[in-house]
MDTraj code that builds the backbone (N, CA, C; nanometers):
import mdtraj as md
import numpy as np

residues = "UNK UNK UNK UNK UNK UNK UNK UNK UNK UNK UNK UNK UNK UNK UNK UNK UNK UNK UNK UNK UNK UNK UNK UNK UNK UNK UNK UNK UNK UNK UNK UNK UNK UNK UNK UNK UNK UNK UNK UNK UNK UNK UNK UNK UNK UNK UNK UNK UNK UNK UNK UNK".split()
xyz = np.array([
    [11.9944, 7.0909, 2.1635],
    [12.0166, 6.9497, 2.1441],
    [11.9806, 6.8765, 2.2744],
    [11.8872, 6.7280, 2.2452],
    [11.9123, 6.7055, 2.3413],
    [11.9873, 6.6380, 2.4412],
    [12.0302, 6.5829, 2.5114],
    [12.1191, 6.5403, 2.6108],
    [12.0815, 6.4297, 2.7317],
    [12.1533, 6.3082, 2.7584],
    [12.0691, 6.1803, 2.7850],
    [12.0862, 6.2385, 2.9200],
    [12.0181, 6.1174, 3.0348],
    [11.9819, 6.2125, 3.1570],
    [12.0874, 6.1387, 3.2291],
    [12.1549, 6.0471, 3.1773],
    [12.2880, 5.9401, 3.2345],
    [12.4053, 6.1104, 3.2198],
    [12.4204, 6.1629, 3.1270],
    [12.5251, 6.2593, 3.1177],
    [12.5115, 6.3980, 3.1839],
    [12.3771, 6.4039, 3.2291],
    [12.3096, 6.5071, 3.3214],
    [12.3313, 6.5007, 3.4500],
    [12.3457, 6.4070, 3.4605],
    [12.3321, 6.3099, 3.6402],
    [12.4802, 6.3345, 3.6556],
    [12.5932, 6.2840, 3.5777],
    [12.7077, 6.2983, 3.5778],
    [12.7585, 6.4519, 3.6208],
    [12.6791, 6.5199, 3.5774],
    [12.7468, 6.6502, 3.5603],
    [12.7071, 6.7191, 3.6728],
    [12.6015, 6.6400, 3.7871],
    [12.5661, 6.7151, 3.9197],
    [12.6273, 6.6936, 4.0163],
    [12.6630, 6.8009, 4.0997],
    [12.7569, 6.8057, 4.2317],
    [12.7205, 6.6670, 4.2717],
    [12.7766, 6.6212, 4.3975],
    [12.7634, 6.5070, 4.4914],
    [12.6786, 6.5677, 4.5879],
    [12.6064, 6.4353, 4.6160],
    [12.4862, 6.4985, 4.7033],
    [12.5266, 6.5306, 4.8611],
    [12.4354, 6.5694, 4.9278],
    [12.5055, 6.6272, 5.1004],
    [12.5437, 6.5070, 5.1484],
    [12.4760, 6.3646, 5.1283],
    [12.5473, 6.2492, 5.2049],
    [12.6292, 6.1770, 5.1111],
    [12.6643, 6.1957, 5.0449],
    [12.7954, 6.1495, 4.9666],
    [12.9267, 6.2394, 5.0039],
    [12.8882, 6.3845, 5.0177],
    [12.9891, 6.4470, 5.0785],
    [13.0183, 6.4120, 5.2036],
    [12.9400, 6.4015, 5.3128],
    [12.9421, 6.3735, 5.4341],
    [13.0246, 6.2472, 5.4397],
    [13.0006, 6.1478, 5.3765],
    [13.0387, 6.0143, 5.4142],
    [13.2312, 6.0596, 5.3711],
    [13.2510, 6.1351, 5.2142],
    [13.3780, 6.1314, 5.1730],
    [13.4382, 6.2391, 5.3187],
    [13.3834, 6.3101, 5.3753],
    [13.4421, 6.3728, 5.4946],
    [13.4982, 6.3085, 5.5825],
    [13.4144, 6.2108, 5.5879],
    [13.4416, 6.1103, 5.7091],
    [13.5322, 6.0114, 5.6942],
    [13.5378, 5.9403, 5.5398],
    [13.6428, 5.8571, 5.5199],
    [13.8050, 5.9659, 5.5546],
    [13.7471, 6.0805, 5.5257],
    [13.8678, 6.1546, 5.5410],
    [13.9259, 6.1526, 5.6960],
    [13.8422, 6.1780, 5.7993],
    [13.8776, 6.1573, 5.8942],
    [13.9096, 6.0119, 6.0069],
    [13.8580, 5.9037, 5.9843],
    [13.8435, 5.8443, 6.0193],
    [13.9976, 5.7563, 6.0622],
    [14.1015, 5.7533, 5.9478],
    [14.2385, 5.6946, 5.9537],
    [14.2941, 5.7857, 6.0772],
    [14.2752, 5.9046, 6.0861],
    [14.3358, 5.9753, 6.1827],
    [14.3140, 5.9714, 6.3144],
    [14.1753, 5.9495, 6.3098],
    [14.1068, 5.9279, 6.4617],
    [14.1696, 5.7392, 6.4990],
    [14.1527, 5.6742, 6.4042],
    [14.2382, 5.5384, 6.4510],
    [14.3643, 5.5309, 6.4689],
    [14.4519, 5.6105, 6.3988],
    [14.5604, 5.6556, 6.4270],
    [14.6037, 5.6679, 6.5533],
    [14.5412, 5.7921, 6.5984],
    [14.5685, 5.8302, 6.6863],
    [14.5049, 5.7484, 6.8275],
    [14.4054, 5.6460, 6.7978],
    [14.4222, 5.5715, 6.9220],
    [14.4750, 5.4302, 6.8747],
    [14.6085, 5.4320, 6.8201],
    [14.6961, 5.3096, 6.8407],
    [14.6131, 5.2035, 6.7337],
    [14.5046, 5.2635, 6.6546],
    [14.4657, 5.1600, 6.5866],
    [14.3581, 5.0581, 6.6957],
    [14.3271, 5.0879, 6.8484],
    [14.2285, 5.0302, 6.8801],
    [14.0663, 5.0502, 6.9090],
    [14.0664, 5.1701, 6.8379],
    [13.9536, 5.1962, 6.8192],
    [13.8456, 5.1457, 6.7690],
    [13.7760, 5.1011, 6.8497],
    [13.6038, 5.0351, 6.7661],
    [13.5267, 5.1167, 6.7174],
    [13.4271, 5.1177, 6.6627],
    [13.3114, 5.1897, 6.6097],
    [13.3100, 5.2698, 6.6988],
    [13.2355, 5.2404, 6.7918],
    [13.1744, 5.2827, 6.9156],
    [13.2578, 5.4311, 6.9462],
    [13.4234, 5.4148, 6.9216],
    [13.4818, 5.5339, 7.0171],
    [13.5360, 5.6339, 6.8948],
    [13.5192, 5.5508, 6.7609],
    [13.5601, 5.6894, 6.6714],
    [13.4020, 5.6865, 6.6701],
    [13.3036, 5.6895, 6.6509],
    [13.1992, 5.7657, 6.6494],
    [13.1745, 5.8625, 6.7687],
    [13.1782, 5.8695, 6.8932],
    [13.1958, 5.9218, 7.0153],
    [13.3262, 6.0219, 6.9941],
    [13.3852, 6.0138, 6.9033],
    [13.5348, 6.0796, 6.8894],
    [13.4398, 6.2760, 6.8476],
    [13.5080, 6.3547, 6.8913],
    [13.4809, 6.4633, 6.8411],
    [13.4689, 6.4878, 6.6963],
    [13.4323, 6.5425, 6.6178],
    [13.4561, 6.5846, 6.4858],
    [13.5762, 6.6868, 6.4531],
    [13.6467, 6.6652, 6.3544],
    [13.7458, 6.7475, 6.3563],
    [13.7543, 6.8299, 6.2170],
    [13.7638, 6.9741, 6.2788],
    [13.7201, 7.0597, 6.1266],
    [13.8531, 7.0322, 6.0388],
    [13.8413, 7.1023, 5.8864],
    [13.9335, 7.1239, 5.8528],
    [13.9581, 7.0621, 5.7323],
])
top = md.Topology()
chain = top.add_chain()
for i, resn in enumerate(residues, 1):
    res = top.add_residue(resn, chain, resSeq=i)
    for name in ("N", "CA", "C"):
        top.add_atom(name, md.element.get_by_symbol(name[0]), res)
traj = md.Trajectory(xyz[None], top)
């Protein structure tokens, strides 16, 4: 049978920069966090990466 390519698309992993970015939203509250909330761009990007 066939099958539309809207329900195909649906059914494929997330791509490497969609993961990447949801990584990062993951990290990002923590790294501001942890500097008091004054962190600019500039110093959570400069911030290490943190596994995990």
């Amino acid at each position: 049978m066939f099958r539309s390519g809207h329900h195909e698309w649906r059914r494929r992993p997330a791509p490497a920069t969609a993961q990447r970015r949801e990584h990062l939203n993951r990290l990002i509250p923590g790294i501001s966090a942890g500097g008091h909330q004054t962190y600019g761009y500039r110093r959570v990007h400069a911030a290490p990466p943190r596994t995990g």
